[in-house]
N, C-alpha and C positions, 0 to 999 in steps of 0.2 A: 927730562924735558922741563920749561918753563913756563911755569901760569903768571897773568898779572892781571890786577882787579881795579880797579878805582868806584870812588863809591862819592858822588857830590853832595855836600850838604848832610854830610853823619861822619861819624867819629868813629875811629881806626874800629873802636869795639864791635859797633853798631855795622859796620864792614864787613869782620870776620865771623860775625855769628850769622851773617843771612850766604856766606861763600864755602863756610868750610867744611863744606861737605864736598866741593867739589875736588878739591886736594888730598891727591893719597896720604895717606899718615906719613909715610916715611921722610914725606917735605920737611924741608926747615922754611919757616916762612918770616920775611921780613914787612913791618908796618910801619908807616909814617902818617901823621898827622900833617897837613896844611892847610893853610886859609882858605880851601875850596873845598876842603872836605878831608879824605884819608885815599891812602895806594897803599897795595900789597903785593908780593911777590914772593911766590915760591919754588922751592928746585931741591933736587936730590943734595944732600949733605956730599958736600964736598966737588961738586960741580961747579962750572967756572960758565954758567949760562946766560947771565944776566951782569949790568953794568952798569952805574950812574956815576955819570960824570959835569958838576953843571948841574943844567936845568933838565938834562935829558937821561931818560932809560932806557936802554936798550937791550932786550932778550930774545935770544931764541937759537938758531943758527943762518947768522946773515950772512948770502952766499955772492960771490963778484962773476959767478959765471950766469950768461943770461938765460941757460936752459937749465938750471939750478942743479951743476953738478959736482956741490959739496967743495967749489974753491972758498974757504972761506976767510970773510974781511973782518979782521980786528974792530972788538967795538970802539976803540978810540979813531980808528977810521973811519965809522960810521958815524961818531958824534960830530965828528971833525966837519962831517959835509952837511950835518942837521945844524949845526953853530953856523956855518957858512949860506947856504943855501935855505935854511925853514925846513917845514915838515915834508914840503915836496920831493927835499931827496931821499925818503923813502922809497919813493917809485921804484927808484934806480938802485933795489937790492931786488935780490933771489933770495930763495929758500922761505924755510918754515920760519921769523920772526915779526918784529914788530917794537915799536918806540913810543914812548910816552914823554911829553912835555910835562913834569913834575912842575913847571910853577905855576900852571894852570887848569890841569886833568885834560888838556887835549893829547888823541891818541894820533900816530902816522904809522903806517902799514906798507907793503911791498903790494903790488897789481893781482898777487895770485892770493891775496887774500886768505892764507892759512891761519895765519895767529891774529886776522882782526879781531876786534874786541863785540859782544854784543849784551845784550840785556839780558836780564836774569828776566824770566816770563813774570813774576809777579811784583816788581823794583827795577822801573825804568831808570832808577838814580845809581843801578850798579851796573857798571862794565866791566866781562871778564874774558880772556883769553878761553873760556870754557864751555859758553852761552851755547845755548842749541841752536842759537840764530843769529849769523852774524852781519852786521851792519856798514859796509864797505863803504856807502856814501858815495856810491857812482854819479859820475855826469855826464855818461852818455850811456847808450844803450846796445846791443849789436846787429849788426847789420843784416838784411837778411840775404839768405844765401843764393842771391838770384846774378852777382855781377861774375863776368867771367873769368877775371884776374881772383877771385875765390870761389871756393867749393869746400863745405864742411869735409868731404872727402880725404877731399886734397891736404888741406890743413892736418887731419887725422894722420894720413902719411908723414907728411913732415914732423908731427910729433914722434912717432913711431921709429922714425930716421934719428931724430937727435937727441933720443932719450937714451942714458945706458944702457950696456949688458945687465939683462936680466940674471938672476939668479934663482937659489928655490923659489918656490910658493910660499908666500907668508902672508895668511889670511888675518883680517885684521876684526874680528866677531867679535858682536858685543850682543848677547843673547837678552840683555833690556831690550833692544831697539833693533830688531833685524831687520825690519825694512827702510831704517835712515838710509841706508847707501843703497839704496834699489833706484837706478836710473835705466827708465826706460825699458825696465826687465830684467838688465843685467844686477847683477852684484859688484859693486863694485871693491863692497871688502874681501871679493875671493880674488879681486886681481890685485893685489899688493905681493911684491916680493921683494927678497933679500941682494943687495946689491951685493956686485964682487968685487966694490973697492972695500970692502972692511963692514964688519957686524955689523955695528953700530946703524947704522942706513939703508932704508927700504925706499922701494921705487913703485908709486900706482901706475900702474900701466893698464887700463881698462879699456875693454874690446869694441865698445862703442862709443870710441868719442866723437865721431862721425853724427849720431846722434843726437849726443849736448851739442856741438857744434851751429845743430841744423835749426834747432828753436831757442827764441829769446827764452822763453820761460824756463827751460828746462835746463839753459847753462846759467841763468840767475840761480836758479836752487841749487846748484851745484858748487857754485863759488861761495853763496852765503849759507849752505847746510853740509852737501857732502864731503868738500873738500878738508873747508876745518872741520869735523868732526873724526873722520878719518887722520887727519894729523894727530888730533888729541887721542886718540884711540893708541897711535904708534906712540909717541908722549911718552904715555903713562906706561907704557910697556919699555923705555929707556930709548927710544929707538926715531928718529928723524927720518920723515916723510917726507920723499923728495916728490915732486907733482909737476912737472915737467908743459904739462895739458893747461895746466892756471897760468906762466910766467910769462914773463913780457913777449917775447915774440909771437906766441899765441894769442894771449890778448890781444896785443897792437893788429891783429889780423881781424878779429871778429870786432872790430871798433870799440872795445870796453872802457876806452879813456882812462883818465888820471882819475887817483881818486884822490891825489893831498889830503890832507889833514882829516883825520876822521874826531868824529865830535862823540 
């Protein structure tokens, strides 16, 4: 998987000595200096994750189907519509990535919010694909579950309906922090499994989304805590977290809005 940082107003050094802890050793990590400050990025040696072309960066795995299952679009297709369109056509990918506008440190992101970027808890001037909290930049909020053309239920099913074949169990534990992914009771790191299009790709399929669905607060913590941290969790393990529950048709249901450009 791939991490990316930026740091405003400090120098590439001054970047990687407050981030890299967050980067497993095995990273090759690249750094640039610019006029607003320093970006960095990291990824397994010899991995083809990440991309700058232009003014823009793009890593992660950006996907074209809109229940995120693993079609995936060339980054010169995706720079192609960030050149064309701004940061907005982020919206309009799937899967675990995320985009940086390198001539100015603003960040653009996908709706399900997996590789947004967030602050490091004590240096609001560093954004990293790693942050324990991350900062989506929402403009709207969601709706509550009382009109009859939705039901958190209902929704829950439809996800259930258009997410892949499951495969094993593949729990995604981080014994630092066992209750990060505790929504609502459940675990949501014992509901990740291995997909049967190929190793590589895991799918969270947790038992109450019905749940997150049904309170604002509880699906805000969920986009801005559980879902990227369980991404970064499969990450670091080599492996792509497909979250099917965050991506656009879902959102567009519970009114989560656009987020364009994140800052």
């Amino acid at each position: 998987m791939v991490w990316v940082a930026t740091g405003h107003g400090i120098t590439p050094t001054q970047l990687l000595s407050r981030v890299v802890h967050e980067v497993p050793d095995t990273y090759q990590l690249t750094v640039r200096s610019t006029k607003w400050g320093a970006w960095a990025v990291g990824s397994p040696p010899g991995s083809q994750l990440w991309q700058v072309r232009g003014r823009w960066l793009v890593a992660g795995w950006p996907d074209r189907h809109p229940w995120g299952h693993g079609e995936p679009i060339g980054f010169d297709k995706v720079i192609d519509d960030l050149d064309r369109y701004g940061p907005i056509a982020a919206t309009m990918i799937a899967g675990p990535s995320v985009a940086l506008d390198t001539s100015v440190g603003l960040w653009a992101a996908p709706l399900n919010g997996l590789m947004a970027p967030g602050p490091i808890p004590d240096d609001h001037r560093i954004l990293t694909t790693a942050a324990p909290y991350r900062n989506p930049n929402t403009t709207s909020q969601p709706i509550p579950d009382s009109s009859p053309a939705f039901t958190s239920a209902g929704l829950a099913r439809e996800v259930e309906k258009r997410r892949q074949t499951l495969g094993p169990r593949f729990p995604l534990l981080d014994p630092t922090a066992p209750a990060r992914a505790t929504v609502d009771g459940g675990d949501w790191s014992q509901d990740v499994f291995e997909s049967t299009d190929g190793p590589s790709k895991l799918i969270s399929a947790p038992q109450n989304l019905a749940s997150m669905y049904a309170s604002a607060e509880r699906f805000e913590h969920c986009v801005r805590v559980v879902g990227p941290d369980l991404t970064w969790r499969a990450a670091r393990m080599g492996r792509a977290l497909a979250s099917p529950h965050f991506e656009r048709p879902a959102i567009d249901q519970v009114g989560f809005g656009l987020r364009g450009a994140l800052r």
